[in-house]
N, C-alpha and C positions, 0 to 999 in steps of 0.2 A: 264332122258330118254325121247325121242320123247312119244309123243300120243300114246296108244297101237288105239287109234280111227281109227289113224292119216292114209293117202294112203301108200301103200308099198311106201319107199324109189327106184327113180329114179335111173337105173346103169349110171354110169359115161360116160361122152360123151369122144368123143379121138380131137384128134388134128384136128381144121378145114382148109381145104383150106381159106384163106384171099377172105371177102366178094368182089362183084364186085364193087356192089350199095352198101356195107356199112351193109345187111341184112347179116344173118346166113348162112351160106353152107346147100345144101343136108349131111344130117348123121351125123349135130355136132351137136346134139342136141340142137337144138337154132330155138326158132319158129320167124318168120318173121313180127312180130306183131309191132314192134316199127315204129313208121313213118323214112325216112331215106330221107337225104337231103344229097345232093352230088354238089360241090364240100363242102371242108371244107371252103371255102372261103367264104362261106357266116357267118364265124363267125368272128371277130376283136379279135385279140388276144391282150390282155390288159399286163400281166407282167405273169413270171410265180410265182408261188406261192407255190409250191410244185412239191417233184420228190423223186421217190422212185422207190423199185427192179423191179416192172410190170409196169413204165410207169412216165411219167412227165402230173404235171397238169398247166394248165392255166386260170388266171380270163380272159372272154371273152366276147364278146357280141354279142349278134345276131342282124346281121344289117338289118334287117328287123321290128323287134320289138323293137331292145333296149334293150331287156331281158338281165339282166349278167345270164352268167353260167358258170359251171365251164368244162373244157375242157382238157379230159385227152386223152393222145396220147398213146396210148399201145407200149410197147417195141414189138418189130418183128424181128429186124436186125440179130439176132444171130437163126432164126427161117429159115429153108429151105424144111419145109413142112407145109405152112402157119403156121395159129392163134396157138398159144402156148396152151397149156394145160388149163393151168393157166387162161389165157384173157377167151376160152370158158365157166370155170367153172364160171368165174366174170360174163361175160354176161348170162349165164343161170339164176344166183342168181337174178341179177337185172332184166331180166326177169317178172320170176314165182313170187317174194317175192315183195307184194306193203304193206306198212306198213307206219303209220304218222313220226314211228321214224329210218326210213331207208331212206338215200340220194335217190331220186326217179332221176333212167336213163329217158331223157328226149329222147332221140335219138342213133343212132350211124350213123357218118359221117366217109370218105374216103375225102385221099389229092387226089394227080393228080398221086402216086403210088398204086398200089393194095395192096402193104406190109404195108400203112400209113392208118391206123386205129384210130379212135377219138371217145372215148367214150364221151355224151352232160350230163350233170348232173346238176339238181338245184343248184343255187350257195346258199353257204353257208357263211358269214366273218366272221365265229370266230371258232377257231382250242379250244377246252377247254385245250390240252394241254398246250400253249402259255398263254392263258386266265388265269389257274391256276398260273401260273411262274408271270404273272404279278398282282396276288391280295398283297395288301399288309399282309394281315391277313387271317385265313381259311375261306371258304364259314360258313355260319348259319346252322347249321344240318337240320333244315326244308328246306333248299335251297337242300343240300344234298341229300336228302330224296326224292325230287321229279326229281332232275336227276338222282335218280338209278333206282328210278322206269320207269322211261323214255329208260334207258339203257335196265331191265332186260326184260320189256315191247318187246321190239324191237328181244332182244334174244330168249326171250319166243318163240315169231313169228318164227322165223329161224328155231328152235330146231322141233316146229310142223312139220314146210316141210323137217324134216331131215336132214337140214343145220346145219354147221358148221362154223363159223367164224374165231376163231383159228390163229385170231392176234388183240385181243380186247384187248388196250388201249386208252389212255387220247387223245394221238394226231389222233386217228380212229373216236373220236368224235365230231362231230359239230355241231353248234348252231347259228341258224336262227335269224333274225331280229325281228320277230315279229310269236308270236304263232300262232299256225291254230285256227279256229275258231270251235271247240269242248269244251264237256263238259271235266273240270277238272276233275283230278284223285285226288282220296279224302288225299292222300299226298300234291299235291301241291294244293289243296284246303287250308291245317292247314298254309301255310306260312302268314307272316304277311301281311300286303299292301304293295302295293308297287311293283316295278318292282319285277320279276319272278327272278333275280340275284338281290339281294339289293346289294350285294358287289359289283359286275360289274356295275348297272345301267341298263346293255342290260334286254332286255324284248324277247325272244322267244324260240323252242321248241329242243330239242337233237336229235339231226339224227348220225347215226352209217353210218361211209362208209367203205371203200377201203375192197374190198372182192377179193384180189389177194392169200390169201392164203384159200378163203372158198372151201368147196366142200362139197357136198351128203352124208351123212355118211350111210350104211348097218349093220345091226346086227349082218350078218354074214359075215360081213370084214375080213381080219385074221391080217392084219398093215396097216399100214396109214406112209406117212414123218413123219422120227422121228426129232426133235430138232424145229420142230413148235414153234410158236408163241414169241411174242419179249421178250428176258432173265426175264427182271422185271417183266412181268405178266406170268411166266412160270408155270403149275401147275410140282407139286413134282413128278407125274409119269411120266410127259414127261421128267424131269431132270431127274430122273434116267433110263433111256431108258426102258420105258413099250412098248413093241412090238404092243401092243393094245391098245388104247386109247378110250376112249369119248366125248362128247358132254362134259363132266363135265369140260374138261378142260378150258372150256368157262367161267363156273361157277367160277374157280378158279382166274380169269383175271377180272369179277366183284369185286367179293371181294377185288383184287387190287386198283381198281379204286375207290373199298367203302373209303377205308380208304385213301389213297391219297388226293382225294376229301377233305376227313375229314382234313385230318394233313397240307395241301399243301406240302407236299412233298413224293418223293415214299416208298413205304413201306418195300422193297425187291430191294433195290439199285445196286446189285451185279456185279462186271464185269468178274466172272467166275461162269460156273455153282456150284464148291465149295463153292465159296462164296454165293451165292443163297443160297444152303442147310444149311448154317452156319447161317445165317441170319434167315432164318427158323424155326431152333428147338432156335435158342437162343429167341425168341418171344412166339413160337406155342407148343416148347417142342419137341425131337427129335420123331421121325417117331420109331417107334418098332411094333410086332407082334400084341401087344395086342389092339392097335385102329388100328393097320392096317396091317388085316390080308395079308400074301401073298408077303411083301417089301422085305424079305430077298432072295426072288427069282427073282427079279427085275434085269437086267443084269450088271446095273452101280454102283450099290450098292458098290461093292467093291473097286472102286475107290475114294470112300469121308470116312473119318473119321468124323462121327458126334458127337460133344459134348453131353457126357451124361447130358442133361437137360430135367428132366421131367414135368419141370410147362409151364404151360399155361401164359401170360402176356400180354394178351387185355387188359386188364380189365386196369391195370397199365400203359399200351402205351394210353389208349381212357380214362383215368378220366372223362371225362366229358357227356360222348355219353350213350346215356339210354340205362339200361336194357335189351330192345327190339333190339335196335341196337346193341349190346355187342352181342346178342344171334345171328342173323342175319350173323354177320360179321362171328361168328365160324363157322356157319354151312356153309359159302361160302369157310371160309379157312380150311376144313375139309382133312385131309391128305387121307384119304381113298375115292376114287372116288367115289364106291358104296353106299357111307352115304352122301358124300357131296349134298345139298339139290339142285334142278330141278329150272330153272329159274319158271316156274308153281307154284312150291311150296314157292318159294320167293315173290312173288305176292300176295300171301294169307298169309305170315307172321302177326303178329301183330304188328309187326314196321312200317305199313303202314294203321293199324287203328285210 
């Protein structure tokens, strides 16, 4: 759960008029703080490089500087009362939330239409998705080790401002050229010499993007979109349609990403939500009252047959991952949202002393 420290959570902004200059509307909750450069011409659009449901990106350059960035064009076309829902919640995130391991909004530019909207973003070359798919063998668990802390790190942040991310996977993450210059986290302190990926060679830091599905979560929400977040990182309450949700579901999509990391390959491969659940208890043990009070009133429940399997098999899927990591990983894969462990408290784990 968020900080009980932490500011009341933000109510949600509604759909903005499309900027003139490229800034916020009056009453979409979008303050006017970014510098804005108009036309988009003064960026050189290099190749695209990615495209997805809110928008296509581009490596680009600014012809002024030289800088690359990366340059994404928000989808609009099908929008007849400007900026989409969606695009306001992304640009509020990038916004309010500045963090080492969060893709930092450089700007936002307009084409020579008012519905042509381009969000500027530091460029990043390397998708860990792709990155993963091309190692020959798994990362080193001390490599591991300090890109989850890099991940949980950046969640943590979110979760304090009451953000939600809630499509945290492998290809949402990216990895810079060359680290900032800060003090090490005592995880990636224990790695060996040598480049920050020995396996890769690349040397720099994890940044978390694409927040097309983020938004502000409240305590006293009553639901939220159901079927969030992409199938393989799904937590078990949004597969089985919990009308209410949390933050944890985020928690549940690290732990994906823990062990993926680990194995090089995904952990929950499913191409139905059935098969997600199958996948599931045959690893984790199926889901019942007794860890997890409250599933049998779940709405979807009655559409999966889950194999009566009651053991647990980390332990037997990670032979070789310590103790601490074993312990780590359950408590992200924790079937009951309520017990599942706070990206906060993952932080302070001992698998990261």
């Amino acid at each position: 759960m968020a900080s009980a420290s932490a500011a009341a959570p933000p109510s949600e902004p509604a759909a903005a008029a499309a900027p003139a200059t490229g800034g916020g509307g009056k009453g979409d909750g979008l303050d006017a703080e970014l510098p804005v450069l108009d036309p988009v011409g003064d960026y050189e659009k290099i190749k695209r490089i990615g495209e997805g449901t809110f928008g296509i990106v581009y490596k680009a350059r600014d012809k002024r500087t030289g800088e690359l960035v990366a340059l994404k064009k928000l989808r609009m076309e099908r929008e007849r009362d400007g900026m989409p829902v969606t695009s306001v919640r992304e640009l509020r995130v990038l916004q309010t939330c500045k963090h080492p391991n969060l893709v930092e909004l450089k700007r936002v530019v307009t084409g020579p239409r008012l519905d042509s909207v381009f969000l500027v973003f530091e460029y990043c070359p390397h998708d860990m998705g792709k990155l993963v798919d091309s190692l020959p063998k798994p990362f080193h668990e001390s490599e591991v080790k300090c890109l989850l802390q890099q991940l949980l790190s950046a969640v943590a942040y979110l979760h304090d401002r009451w953000v939600m991310h809630r499509d945290l996977k492998l290809s949402n993450l990216l990895f810079t050229n060359q680290a900032r210059r800060r003090p090490r986290p005592a995880a990636c302190a224990s790695r060996r010499k040598g480049p920050p990926l020995a396996a890769t060679g690349i040397s720099g830091c994890l940044k978390l993007c694409d927040y097309g599905l983020a938004r502000y979560f409240q305590p006293w929400e009553e639901s939220y979109t159901p079927g969030v977040v992409t199938l393989w990182y799904r937590a078990p309450e949004v597969l089985l349609g919990a009308e209410t949700y949390t933050e944890a579901i985020d928690l549940w999509s690290c732990g994906c990403i823990f062990a993926e990391l680990l194995r090089n390959d995904p952990l929950f491969p499913g191409r139905t939500e059935a098969a997600m659940l199958d996948l599931m208890s045959s690893l984790l043990g199926a889901p019942n009252e007794r860890i997890w009070p409250g599933v049998g009133r779940l709405p979807h429940l009655d559409r999966f047959r889950l194999p009566p399997q009651p053991y647990n098999y980390l332990r037997k899927e990670f032979p070789h991952l310590s103790d601490a990591g074993i312990d780590l990983l359950n408590r992200l894969l924790t079937y009951d949202p309520d017990k599942r462990i706070t990206a906060r408290q993952a932080l302070r784990h001992p698998y990261f002393t």
